[in-house]
N, CA, C and O of each residue as an XYZ file, in Angstrom:
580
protein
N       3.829   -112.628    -19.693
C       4.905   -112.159    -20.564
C       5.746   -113.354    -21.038
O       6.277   -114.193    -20.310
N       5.788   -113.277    -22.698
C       6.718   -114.244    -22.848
C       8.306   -114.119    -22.992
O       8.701   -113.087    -23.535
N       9.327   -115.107    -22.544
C      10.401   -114.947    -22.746
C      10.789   -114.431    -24.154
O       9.849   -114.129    -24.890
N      12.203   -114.273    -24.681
C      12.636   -114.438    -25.794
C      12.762   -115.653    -26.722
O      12.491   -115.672    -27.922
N      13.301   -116.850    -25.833
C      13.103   -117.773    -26.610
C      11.652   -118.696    -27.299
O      11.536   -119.613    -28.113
N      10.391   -117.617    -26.206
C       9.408   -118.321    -26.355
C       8.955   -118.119    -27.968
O       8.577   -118.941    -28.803
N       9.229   -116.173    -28.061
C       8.895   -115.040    -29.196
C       9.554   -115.489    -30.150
O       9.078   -115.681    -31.269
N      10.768   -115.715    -29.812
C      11.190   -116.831    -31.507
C      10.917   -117.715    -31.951
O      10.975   -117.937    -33.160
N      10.347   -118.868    -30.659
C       9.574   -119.971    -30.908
C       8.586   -119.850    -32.081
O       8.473   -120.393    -33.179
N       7.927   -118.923    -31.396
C       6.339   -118.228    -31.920
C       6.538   -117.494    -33.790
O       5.816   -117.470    -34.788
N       7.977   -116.981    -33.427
C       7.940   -116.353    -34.651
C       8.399   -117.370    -35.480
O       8.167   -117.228    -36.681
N       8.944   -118.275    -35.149
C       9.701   -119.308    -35.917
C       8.210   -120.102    -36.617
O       8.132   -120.334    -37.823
N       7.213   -120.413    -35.733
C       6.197   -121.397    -35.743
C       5.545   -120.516    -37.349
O       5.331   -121.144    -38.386
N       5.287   -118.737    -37.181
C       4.668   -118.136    -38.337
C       5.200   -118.068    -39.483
O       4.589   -117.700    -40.486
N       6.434   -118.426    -39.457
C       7.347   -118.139    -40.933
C       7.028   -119.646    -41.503
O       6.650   -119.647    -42.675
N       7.104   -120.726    -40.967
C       6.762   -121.921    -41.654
C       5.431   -122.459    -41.177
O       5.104   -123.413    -41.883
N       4.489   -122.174    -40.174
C       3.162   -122.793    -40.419
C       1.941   -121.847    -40.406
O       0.772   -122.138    -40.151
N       2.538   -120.498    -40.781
C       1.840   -119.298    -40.897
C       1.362   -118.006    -41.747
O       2.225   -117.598    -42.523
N       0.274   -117.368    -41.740
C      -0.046   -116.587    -42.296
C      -0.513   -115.475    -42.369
O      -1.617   -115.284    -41.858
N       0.085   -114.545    -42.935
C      -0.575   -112.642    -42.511
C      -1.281   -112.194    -43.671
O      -0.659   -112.281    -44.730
N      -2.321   -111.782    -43.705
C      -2.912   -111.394    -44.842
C      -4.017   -110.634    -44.147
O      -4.493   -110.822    -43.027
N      -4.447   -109.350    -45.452
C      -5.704   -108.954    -45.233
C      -6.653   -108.797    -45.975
O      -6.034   -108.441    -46.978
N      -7.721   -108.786    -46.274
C      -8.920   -108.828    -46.746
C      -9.926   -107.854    -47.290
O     -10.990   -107.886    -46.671
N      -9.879   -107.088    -48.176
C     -10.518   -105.938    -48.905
C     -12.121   -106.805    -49.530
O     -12.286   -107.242    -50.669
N     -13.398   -106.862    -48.065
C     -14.401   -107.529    -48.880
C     -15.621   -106.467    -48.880
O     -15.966   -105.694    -47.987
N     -16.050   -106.635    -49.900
C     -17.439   -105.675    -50.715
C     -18.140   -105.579    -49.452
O     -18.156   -106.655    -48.855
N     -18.870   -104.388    -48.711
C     -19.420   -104.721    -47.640
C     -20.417   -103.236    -47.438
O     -19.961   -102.304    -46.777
N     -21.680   -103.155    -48.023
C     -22.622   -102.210    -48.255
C     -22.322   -101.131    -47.138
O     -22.078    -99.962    -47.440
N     -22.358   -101.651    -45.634
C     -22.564   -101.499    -44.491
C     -21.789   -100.389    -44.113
O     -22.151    -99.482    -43.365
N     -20.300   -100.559    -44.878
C     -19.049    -99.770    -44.556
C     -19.153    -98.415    -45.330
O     -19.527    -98.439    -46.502
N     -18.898    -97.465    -44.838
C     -18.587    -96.072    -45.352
C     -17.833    -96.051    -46.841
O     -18.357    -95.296    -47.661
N     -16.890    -96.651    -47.193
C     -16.737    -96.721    -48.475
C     -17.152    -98.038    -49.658
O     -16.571    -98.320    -50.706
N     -18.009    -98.489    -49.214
C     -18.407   -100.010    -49.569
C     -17.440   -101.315    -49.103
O     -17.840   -102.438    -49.412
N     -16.554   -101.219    -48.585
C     -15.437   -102.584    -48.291
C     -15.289   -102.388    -46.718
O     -15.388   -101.292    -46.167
N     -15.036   -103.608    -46.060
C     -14.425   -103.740    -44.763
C     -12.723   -104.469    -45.143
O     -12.357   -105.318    -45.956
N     -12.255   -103.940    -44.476
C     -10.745   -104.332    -44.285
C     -10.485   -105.121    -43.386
O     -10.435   -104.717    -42.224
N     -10.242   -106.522    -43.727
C     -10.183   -107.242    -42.664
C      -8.502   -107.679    -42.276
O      -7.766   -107.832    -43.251
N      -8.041   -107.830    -41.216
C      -6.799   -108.120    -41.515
C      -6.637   -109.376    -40.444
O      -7.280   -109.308    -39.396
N      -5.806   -110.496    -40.690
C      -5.835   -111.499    -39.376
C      -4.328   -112.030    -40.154
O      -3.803   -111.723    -41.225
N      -3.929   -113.008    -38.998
C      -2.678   -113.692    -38.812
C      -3.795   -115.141    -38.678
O      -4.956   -115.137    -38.268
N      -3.142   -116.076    -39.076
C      -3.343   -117.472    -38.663
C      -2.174   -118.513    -38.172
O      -1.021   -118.348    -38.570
N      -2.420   -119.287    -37.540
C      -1.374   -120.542    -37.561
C      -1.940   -121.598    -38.056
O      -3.154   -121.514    -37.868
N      -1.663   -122.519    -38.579
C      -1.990   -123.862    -38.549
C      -1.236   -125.284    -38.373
O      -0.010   -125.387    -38.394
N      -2.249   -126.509    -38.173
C      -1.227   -127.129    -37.554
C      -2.453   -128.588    -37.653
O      -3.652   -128.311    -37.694
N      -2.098   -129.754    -37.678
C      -2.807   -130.555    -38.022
C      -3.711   -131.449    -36.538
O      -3.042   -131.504    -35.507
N      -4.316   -131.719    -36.519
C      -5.382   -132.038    -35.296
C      -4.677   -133.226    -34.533
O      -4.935   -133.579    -33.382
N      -3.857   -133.709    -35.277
C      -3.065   -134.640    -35.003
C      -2.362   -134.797    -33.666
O      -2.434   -135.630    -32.762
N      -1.272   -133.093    -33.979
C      -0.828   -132.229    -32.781
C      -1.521   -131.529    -32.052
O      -0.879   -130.679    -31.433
N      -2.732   -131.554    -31.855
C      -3.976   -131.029    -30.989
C      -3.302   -129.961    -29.519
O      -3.207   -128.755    -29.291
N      -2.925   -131.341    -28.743
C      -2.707   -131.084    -27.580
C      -1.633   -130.225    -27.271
O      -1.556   -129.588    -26.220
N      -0.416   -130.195    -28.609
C       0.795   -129.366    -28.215
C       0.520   -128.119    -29.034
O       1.122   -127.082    -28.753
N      -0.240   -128.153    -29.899
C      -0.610   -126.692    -30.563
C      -1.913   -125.620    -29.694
O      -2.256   -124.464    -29.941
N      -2.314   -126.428    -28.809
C      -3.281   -125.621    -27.949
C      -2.442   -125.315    -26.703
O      -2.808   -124.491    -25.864
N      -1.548   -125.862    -26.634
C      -0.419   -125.339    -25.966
C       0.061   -123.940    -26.177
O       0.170   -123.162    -25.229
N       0.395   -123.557    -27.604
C       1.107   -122.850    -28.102
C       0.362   -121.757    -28.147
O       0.887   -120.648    -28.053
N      -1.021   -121.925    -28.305
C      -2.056   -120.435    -28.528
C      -2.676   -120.342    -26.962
O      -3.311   -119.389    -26.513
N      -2.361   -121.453    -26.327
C      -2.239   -120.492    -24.700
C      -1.825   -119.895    -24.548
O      -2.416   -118.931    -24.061
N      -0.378   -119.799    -24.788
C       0.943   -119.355    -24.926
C       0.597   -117.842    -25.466
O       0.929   -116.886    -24.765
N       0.008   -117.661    -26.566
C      -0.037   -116.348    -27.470
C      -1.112   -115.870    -26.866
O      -1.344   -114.666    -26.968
N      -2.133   -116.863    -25.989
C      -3.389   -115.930    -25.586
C      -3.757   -114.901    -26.409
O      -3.968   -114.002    -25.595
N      -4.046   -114.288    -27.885
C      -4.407   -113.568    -28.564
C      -5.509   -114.006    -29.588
O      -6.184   -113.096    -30.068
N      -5.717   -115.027    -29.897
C      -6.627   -115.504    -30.728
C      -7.284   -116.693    -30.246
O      -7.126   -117.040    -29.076
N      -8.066   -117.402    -31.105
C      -8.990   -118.222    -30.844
C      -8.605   -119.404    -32.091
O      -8.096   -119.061    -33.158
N      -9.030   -121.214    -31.662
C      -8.614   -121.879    -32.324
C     -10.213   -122.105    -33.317
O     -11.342   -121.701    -33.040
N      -9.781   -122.819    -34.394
C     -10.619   -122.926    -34.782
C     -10.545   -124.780    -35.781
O      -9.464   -125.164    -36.229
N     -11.532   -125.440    -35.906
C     -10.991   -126.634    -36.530
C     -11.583   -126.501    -37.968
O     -12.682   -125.947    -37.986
N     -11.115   -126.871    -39.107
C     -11.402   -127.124    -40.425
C     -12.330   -128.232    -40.315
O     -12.805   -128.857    -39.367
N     -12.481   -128.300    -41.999
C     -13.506   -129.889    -42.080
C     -12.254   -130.739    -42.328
O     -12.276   -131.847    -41.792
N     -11.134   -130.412    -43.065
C     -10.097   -131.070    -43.456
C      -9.168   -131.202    -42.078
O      -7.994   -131.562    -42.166
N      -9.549   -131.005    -41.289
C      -8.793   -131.991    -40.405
C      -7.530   -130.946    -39.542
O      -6.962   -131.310    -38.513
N      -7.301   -129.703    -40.196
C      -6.325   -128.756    -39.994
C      -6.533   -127.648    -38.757
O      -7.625   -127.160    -39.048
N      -6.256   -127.246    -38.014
C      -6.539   -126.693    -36.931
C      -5.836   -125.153    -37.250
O      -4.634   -124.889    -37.221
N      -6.883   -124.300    -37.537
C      -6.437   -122.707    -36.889
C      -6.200   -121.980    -36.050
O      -7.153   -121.829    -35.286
N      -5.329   -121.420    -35.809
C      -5.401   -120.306    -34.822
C      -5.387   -118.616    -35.505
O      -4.620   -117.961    -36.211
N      -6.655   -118.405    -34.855
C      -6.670   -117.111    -35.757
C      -6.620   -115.720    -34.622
O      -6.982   -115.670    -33.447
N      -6.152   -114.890    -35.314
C      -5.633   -113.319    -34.748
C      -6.686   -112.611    -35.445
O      -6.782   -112.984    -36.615
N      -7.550   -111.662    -35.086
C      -8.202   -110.999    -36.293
C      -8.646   -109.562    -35.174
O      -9.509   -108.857    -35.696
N      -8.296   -109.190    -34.109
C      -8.601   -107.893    -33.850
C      -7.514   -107.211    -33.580
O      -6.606   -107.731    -32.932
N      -7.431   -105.723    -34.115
C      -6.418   -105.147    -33.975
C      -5.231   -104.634    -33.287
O      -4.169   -104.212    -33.745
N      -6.004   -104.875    -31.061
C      -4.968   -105.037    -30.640
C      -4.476   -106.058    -30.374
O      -3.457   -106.101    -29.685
N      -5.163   -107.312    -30.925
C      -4.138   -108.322    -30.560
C      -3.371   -108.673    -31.507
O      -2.476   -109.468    -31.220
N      -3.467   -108.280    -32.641
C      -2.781   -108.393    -33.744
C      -1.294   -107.537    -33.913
O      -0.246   -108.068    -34.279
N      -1.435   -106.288    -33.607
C      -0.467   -105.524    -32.645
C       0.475   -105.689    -31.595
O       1.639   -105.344    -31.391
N      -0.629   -106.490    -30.840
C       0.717   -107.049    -29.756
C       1.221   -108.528    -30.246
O       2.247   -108.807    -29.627
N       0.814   -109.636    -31.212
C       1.206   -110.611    -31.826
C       2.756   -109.708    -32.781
O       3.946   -109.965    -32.602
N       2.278   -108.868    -33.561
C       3.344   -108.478    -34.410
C       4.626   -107.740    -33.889
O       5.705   -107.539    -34.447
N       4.144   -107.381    -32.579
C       5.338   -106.466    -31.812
C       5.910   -107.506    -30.778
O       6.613   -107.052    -29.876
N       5.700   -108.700    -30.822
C       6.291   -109.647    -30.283
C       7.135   -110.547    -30.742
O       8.046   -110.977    -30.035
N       6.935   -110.941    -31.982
C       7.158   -111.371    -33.560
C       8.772   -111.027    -34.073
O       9.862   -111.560    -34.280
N       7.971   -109.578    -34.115
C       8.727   -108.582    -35.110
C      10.249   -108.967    -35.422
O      10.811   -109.421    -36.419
N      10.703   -108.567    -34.056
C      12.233   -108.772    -34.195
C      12.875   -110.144    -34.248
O      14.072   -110.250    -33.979
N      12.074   -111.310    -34.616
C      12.855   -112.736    -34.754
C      11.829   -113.387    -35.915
O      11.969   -114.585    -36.160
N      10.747   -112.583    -36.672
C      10.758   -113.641    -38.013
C      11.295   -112.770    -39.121
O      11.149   -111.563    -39.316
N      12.069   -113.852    -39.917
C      12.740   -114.088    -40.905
C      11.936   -114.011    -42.008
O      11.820   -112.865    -42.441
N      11.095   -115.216    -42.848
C      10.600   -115.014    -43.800
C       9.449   -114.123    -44.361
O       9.100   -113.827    -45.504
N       9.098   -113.883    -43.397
C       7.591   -113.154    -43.732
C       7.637   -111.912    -42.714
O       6.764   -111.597    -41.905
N       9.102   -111.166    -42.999
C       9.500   -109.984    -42.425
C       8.331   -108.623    -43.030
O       7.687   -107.803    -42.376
N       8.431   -108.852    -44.574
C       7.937   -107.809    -45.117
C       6.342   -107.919    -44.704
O       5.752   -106.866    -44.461
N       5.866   -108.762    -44.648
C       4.488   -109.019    -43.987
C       4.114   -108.668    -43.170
O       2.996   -108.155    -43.205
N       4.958   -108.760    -41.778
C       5.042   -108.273    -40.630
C       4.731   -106.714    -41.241
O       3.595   -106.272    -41.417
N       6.060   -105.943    -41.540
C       6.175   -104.304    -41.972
C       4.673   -103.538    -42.401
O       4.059   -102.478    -42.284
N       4.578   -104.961    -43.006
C       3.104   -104.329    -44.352
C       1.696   -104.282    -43.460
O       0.641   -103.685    -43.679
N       1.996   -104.916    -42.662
C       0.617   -105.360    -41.776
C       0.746   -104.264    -40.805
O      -0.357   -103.848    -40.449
N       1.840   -103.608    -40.213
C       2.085   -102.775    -39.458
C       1.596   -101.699    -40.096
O       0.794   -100.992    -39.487
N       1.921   -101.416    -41.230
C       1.664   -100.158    -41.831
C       0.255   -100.207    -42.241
O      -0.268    -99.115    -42.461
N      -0.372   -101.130    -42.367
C      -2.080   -101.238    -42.442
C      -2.895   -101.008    -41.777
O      -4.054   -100.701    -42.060
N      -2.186   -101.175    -40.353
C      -3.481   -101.279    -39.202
C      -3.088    -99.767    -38.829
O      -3.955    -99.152    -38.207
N      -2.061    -99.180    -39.085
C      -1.686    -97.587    -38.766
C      -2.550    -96.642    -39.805
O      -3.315    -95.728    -39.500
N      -2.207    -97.128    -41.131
C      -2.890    -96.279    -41.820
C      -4.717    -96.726    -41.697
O      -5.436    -95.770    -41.987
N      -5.398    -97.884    -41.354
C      -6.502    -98.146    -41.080
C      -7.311    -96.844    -40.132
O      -8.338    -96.189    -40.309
N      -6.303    -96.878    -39.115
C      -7.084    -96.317    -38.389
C      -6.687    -94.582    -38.465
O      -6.731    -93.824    -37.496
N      -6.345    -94.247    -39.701
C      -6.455    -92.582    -39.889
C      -7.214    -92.295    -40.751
O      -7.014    -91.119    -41.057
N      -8.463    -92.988    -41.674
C      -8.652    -93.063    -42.879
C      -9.363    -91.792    -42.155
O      -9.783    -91.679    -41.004
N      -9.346    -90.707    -43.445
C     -10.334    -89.328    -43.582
C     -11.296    -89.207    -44.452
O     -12.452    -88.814    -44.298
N     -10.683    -89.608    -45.468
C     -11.386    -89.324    -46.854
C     -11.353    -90.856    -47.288
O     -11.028    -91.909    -46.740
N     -11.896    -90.437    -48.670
C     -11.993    -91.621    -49.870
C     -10.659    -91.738    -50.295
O     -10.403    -92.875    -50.692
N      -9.424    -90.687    -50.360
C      -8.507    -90.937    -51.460
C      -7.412    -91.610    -50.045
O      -6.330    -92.081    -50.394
N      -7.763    -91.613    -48.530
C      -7.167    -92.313    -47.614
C      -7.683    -94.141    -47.723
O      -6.947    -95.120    -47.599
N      -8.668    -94.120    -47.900
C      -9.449    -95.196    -48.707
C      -8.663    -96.036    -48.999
O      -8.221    -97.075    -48.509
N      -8.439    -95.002    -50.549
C      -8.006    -95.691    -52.136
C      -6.512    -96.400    -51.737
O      -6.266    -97.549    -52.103
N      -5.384    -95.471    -50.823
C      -4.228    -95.500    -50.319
C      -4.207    -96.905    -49.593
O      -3.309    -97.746    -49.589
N      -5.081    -96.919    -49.161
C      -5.441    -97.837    -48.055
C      -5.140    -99.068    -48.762
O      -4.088    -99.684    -48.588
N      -6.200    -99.483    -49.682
C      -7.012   -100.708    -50.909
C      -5.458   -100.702    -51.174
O      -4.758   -101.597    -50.700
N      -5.003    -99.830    -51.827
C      -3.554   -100.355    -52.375
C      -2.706   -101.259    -51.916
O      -2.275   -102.325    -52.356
N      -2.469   -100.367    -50.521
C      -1.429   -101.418    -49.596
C      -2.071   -102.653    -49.565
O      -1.500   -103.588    -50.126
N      -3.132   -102.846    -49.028
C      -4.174   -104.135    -49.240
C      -3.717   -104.917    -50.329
O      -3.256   -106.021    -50.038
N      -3.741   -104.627    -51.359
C      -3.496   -105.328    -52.534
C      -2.076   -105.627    -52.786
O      -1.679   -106.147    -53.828
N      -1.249   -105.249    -51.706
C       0.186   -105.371    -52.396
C       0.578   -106.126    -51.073
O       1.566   -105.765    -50.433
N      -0.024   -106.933    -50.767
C       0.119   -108.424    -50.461
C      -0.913   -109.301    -50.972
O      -1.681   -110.055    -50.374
N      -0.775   -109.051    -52.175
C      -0.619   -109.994    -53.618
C       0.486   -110.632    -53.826
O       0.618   -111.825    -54.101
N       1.575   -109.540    -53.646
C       2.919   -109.998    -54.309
C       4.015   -110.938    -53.564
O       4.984   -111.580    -53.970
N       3.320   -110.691    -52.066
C       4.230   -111.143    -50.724
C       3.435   -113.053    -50.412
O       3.630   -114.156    -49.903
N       2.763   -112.443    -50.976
C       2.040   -114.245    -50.357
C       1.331   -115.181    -51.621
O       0.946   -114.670    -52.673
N       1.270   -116.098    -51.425
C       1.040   -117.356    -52.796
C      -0.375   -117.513    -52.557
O      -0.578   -117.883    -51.400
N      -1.822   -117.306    -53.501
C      -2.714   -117.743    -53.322
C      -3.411   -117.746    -54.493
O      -3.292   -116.847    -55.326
N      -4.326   -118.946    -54.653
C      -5.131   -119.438    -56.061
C      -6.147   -118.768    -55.987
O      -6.768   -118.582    -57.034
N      -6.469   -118.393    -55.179
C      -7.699   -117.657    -54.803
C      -7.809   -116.525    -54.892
O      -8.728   -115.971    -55.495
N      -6.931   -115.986    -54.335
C      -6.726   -113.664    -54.549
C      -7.434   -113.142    -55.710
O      -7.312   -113.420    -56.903
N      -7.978   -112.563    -55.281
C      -8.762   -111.484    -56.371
C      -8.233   -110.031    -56.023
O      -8.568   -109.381    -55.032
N      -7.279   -109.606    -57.088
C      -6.982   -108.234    -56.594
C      -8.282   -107.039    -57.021
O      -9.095   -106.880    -57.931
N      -7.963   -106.500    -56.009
C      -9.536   -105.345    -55.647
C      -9.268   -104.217    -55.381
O      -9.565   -103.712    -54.299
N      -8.386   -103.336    -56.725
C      -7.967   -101.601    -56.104
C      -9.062   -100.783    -56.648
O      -9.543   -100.934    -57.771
N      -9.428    -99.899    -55.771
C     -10.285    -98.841    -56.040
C      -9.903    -97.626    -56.941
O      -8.771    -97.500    -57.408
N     -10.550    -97.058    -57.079
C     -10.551    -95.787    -58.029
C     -11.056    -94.926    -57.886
O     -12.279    -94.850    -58.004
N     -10.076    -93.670    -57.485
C     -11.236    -92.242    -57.597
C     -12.417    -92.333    -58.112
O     -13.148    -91.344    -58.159
């Protein structure tokens, strides 16, 4: 269990070297053609190796991962640990509050989907962290009855 000051640490570390996003990718396999992927990352340069593998001891929830560029991940990508990352979080980050909210409300509504038009509801929220996060890359992807 971590303290409080650790959880602000932590939340402090995601508002400036961090990221929540999820992932609406084409995926035959899945019941409505897409998998929903959702993950948190940290990053942090290889540089700081030793004190950032510190830190995801610390979170014990994810796994590190190294770039070719030299940048070191820590990635969150299953749902209860992503859950207990965000309910640890929650109440001390600042910038990327609504992220937090939005991600909460994703992995809730994820796991009630019934139909197609729970789906479509779904893809939406998905897509409306478009507006919350900066990327050259995003391809927005809403479905349609």
């Amino acid at each position: 269990m971590l303290n409080q000051i650790q959880k602000s640490y932590i939340a402090g570390f995601l508002d400036g070297d961090g990221s929540i996003y999820v992932r609406l990718k084409p995926n035959r396999t899945y019941r409505y053609g897409f998998q929903v992927s959702p993950y948190i990352v940290l990053f942090q340069s290889q540089k700081d190796r030793v004190n950032f593998q510190k830190i995801c001891n610390l979170i014990g929830l994810g796994y590190l991962r190294i770039r070719k560029d030299g940048i070191l991940e820590y990635i969150i990508g299953r749902t209860d640990a992503l859950r207990d990352f965000l309910k640890m979080v929650k109440p001390f980050v600042i910038l990327k509050k609504e992220q937090v909210n939005l991600m909460i409300k994703i992995l809730n509504m994820k796991e009630n989907i019934k139909n197609k038009n729970d789906f479509i509801k779904l893809a939406k929220l998905v897509d409306s962290f478009r507006d919350l996060n900066y990327s050259k890359k995003r391809k927005k992807r809403t479905l349609t009855p």
